[in-house]
C-alpha positions in Angstrom: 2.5 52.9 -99.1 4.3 53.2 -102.2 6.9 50.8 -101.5 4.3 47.9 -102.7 7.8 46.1 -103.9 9.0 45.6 -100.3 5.7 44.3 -98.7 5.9 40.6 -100.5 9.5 40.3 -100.2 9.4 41.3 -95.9 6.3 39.1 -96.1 7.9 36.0 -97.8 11.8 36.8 -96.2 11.2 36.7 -92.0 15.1 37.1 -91.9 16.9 39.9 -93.3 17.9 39.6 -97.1 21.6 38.3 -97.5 24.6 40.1 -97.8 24.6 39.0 -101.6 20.8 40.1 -102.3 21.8 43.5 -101.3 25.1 43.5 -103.6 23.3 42.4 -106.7 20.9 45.3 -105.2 23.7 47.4 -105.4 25.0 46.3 -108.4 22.0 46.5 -110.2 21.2 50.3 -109.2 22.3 52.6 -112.5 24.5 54.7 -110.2 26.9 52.1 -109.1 27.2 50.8 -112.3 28.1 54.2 -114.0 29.7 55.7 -111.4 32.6 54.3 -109.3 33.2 55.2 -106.1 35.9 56.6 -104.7 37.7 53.6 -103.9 37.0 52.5 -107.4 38.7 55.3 -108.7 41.9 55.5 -105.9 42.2 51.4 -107.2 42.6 52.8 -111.2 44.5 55.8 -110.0 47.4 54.0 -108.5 47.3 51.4 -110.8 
């Protein structure tokens, strides 16, 4: 498998991750960072 990153974290986590692990996921990821979405960008367009 070449997702060797999720194997120790299912292993150690039997419950899924928390809301917050994935948003600092999300966060994290290059294309949210760089590229709002489309709610971002309604926000700073009617603003």
């Amino acid at each position: 498998m070449s997702n060797n990153v999720s194997v120790p974290i299912s292993s150690h986590q039997p419950f899924p991750p928390e809301p917050g692990t994935l948003i600092a996921a999300v966060l994290a990821s290059p294309d949210a960072r760089y590229n709002p979405s489309p709610l971002e960008f309604r926000v700073h367009a009617e603003n």
